[in-house]
C-alpha positions in Angstrom: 37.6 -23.6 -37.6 34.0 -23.4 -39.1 30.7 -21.9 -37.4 27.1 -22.1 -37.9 25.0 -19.6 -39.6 21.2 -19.0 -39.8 18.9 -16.2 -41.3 14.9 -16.9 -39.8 12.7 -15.4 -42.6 9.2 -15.6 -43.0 9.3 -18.0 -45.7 12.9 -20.3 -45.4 15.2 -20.9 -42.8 18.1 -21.2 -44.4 21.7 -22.7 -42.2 24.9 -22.4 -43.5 28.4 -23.3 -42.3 30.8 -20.6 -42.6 34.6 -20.9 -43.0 36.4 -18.5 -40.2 39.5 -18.3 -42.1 38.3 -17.2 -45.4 34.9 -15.6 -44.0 32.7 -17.5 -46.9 29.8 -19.7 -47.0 30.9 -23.4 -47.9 27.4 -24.8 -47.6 24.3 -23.9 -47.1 20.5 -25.6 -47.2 17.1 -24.5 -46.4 13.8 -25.7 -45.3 10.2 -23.8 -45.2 9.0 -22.0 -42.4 5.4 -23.5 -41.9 3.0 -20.9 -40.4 2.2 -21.7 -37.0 5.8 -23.3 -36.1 7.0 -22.8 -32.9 10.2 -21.7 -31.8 11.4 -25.4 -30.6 9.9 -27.1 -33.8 12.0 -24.6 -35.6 15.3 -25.5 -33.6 14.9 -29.3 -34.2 14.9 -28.6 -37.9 17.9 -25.9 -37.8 20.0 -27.8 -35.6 19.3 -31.1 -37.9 20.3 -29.2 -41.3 22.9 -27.9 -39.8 24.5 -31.6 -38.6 23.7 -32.9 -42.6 25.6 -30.4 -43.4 28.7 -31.3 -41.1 28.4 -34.5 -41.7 28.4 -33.9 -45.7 31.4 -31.9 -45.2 33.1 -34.2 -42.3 33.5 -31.4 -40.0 33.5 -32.5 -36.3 30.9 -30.4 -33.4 35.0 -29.7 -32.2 35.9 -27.8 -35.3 32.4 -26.0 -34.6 33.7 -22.6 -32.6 29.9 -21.5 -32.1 26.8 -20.8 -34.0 25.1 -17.0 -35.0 21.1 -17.0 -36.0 19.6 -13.8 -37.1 15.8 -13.3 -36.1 13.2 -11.2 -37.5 12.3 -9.6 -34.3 13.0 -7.4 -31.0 16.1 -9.4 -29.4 18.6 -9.3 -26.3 21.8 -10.2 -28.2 24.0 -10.0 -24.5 21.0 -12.8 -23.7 20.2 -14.8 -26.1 16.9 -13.5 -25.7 14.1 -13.3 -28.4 11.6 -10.5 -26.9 9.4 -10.7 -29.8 8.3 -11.8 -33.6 5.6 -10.7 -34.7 5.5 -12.0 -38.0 6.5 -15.8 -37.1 4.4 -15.3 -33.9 7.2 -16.3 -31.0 7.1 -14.4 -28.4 9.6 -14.8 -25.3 11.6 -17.5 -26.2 15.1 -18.3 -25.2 16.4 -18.8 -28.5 19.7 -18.8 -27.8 19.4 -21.8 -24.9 16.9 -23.7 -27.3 19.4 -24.0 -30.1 22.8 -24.6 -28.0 20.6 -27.6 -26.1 20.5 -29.3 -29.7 24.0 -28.5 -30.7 25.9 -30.1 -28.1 25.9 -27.0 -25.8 27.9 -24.9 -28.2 28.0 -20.9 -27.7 25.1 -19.3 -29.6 24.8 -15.7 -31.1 21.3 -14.3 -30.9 21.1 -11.1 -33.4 18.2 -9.0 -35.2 18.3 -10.3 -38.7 18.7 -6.6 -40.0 21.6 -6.2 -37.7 23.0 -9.7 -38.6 23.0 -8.6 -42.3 24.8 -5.2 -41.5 27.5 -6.8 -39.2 28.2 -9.4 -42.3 28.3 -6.1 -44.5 30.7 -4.4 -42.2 32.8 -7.5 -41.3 33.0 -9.1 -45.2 31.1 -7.3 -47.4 30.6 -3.5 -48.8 31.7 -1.8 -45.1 35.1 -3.9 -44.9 37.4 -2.0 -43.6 35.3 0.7 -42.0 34.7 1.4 -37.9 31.4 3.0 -38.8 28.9 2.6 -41.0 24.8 2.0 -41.8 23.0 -0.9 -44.2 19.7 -0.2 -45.3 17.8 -2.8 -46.4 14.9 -2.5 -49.2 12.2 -5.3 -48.9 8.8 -5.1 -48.2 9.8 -2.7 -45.5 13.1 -0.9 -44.6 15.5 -2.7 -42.4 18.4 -1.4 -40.9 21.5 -1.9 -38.7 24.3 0.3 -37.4 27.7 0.1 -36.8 29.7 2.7 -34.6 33.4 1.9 -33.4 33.4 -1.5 -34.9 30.3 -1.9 -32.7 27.1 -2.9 -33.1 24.3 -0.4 -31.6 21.7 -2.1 -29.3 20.2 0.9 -27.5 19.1 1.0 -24.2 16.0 -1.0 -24.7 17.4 -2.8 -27.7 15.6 -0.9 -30.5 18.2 0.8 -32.1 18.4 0.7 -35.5 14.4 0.9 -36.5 15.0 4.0 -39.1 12.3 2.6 -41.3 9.9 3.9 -39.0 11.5 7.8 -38.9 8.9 9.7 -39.9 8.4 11.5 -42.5 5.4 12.9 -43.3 3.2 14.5 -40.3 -0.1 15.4 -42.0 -1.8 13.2 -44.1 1.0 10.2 -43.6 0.7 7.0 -45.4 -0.7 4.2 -42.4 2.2 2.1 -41.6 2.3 -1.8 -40.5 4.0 -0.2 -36.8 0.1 1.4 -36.1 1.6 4.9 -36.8 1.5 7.0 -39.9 4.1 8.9 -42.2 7.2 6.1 -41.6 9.8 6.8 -44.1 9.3 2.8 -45.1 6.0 3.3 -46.3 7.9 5.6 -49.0 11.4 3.7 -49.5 10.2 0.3 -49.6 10.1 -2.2 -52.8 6.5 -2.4 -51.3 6.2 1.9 -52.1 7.2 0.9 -55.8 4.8 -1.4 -56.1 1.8 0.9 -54.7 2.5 3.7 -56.6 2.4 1.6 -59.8 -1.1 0.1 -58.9 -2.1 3.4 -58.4 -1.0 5.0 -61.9 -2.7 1.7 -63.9 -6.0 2.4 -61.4 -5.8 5.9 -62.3 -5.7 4.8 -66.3 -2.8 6.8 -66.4 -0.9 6.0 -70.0 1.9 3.8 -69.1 3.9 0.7 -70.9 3.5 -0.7 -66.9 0.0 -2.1 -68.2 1.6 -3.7 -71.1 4.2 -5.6 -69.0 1.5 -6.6 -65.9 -1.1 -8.0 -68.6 -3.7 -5.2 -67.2 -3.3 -6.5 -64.0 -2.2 -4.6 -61.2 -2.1 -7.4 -58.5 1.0 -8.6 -61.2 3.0 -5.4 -60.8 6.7 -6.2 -59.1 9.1 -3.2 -58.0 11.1 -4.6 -60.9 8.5 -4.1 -63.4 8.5 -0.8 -62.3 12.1 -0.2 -62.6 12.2 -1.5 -65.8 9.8 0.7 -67.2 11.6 3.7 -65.8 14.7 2.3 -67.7 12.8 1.9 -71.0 12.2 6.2 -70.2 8.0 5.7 -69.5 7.1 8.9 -68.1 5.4 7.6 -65.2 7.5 5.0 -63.7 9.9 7.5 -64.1 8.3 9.7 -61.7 7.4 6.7 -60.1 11.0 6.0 -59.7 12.2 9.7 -58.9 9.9 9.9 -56.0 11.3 7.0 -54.3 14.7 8.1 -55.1 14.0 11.3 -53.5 13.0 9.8 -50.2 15.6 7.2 -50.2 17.9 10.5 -50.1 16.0 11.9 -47.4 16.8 9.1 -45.4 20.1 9.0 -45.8 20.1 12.7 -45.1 18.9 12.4 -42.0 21.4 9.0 -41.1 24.5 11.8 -42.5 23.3 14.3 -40.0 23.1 12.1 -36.9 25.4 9.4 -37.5 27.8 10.9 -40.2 29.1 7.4 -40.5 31.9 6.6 -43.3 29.5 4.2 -45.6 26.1 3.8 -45.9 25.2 0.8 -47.8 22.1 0.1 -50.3 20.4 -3.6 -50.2 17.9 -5.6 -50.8 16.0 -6.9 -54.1 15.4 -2.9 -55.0 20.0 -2.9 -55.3 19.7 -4.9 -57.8 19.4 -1.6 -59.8 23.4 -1.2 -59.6 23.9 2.5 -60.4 20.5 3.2 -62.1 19.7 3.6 -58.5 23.1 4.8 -56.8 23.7 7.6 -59.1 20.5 10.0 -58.8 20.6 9.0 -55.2 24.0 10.3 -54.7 23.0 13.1 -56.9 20.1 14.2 -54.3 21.8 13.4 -51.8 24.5 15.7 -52.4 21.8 18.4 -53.1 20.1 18.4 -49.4 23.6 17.8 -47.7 23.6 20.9 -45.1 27.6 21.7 -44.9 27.9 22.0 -48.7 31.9 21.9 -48.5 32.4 18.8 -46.3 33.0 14.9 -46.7 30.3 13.2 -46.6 29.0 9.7 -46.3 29.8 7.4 -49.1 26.9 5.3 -50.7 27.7 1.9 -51.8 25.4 -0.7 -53.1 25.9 -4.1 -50.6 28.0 -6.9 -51.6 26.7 -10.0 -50.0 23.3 -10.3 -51.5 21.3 -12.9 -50.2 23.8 -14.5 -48.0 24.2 -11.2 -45.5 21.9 -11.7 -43.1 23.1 -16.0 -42.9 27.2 -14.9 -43.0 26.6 -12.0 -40.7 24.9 -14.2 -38.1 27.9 -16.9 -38.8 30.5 -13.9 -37.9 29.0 -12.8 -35.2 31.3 -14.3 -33.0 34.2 -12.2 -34.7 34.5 -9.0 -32.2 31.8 -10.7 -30.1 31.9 -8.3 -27.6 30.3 -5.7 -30.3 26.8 -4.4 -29.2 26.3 -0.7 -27.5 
């Protein structure tokens, strides 16, 4: 049996079809998310992509067991519900109706996409094999999604999960996106990297970072950064250390309130392997309270780019998951 799998993102929507047996992506293809699409205009062109792709593959709508999306956005998972999306602009839509309607009535998973990459994490990626865990996920901002007992935690009102906006810093916060100040995102996020960097080349601080960006600041990547810190530049180092250090402070904090067996480092900023992962486990081990105890185990995720579209096309494996 196959199902269908979709990660919404700003830019792509991307649908895949996901062997149950072997828990892998066989196909996948993508079309662009045109600013100003509604949810329905979306829908027609998920449900078509995902019928060339059955049809490439000769699989029947029978051997389809259901389909999981992900969504950037505030959802009822036990619903089908989108609440809200602020960045594709949908607001109360019934995904999960909208998409079954054009896929022969089939059974549709409705999931956060943060949550949707954690649950592929924990079902087939860098959490396998563990009833409780956290992903983190470094982009522009800080995504996140929690696992407890093999479950998936909702909350009460269905915002569980938003950790990037613990905060931090009380005084004199950096503004975040969410209208408050001092989130821990604002300090852990690729987008953090990048703002401190324009800030060193603005502040004609000496740095090789000015070399590699042409002068330019608007140029300047979290990559570039990294690199620099790599090639031992004094101020990408710092640059580097500082985001480190509240990277560990959020994983402190997830250690003292969840204390769950993994927590799990992705996004573009992983990509950093254990240039990243072993000062962070380093600090982290530092501000750990109990000293003499297990703790939780830092892991870079496995999936990549395809956890948020294979966690959404699992998410009918322990379907009765959310909390």
């Amino acid at each position: 049996m196959y199902s269908i799998g979709i990660d919404i993102g700003g830019t792509n929507l991307p649908v895949g079809i996901i062997a149950l047996e072997t828990q892998k992506v066989i196909s996948k293809r993508s079309t662009p998310f045109v600013k100003g699409m509604s949810a329905p205009e979306a829908m027609d062109k998920l449900a078509a992509l995902a019928r060339e792709q059955m049809d490439m593959l000769g699989i029947s709508m029978d051997e389809i067991a259901y389909v999981g999306i992900g969504v950037p956005g505030v959802v009822m998972p036990d619903k089908g519900y989108l609440v809200r999306a602020n960045n594709l602009e949908w607001y109360e839509q019934d995904i999960g109706r909208l998409l079954s309607d054009r896929l022969d009535g089939k059974k549709v998973y409705v999931e956060n996409d943060a949550n949707a990459a954690a649950w592929g994490e924990h079902i087939a990626g860098a959490c396998r094999g563990t009833k409780t865990s956290v992903v983190l996920t470094i982009g522009t901002g800080l995504g996140a999604g929690v696992i407890i007992n093999d479950k998936m935690l909702w909350g009460s009102h269905y915002n569980a999960g938003e950790l990037g906006h613990v905060i931090v810093e009380v005084e004199n916060g950096i503004p975040c996106s969410c209208g408050n100040s001092g989130c821990i995102e604002r300090y852990t996020a690729a987008t953090a990297i990048i703002r401190w960097g324009r800030e060193a080349l603005q502040n004609g601080e000496e740095t090789m970072l000015r070399e590699k960006c042409g002068g330019d600041p608007d140029k300047i990547d979290a990559k570039m950064v990294i690199d620099c810190s790599r090639e031992n530049d004094p101020v990408c180092q710092v640059i580097f250390q500082k985001f480190v250090h509240y990277l560990a402070v959020m994983c402190l904090n997830i250690v003292n309130f969840l204390d769950p067996e993994v927590i799990a480092i992705g996004g573009g900023v992983s990509n950093a392997g254990e240039y990243l992962m072993i000062p962070l486990r380093k600090e982290l081990g530092e501000l750990i309270v109990n000293k003499g105890m297990a703790y939780s185990e830092l892991r870079i995720c496995q999936l990549e780019g395809d956890a948020g579209l294979l966690g959404a096309g699992l998410l009918g494996v322990g379907s009765e998951q959310g909390m």
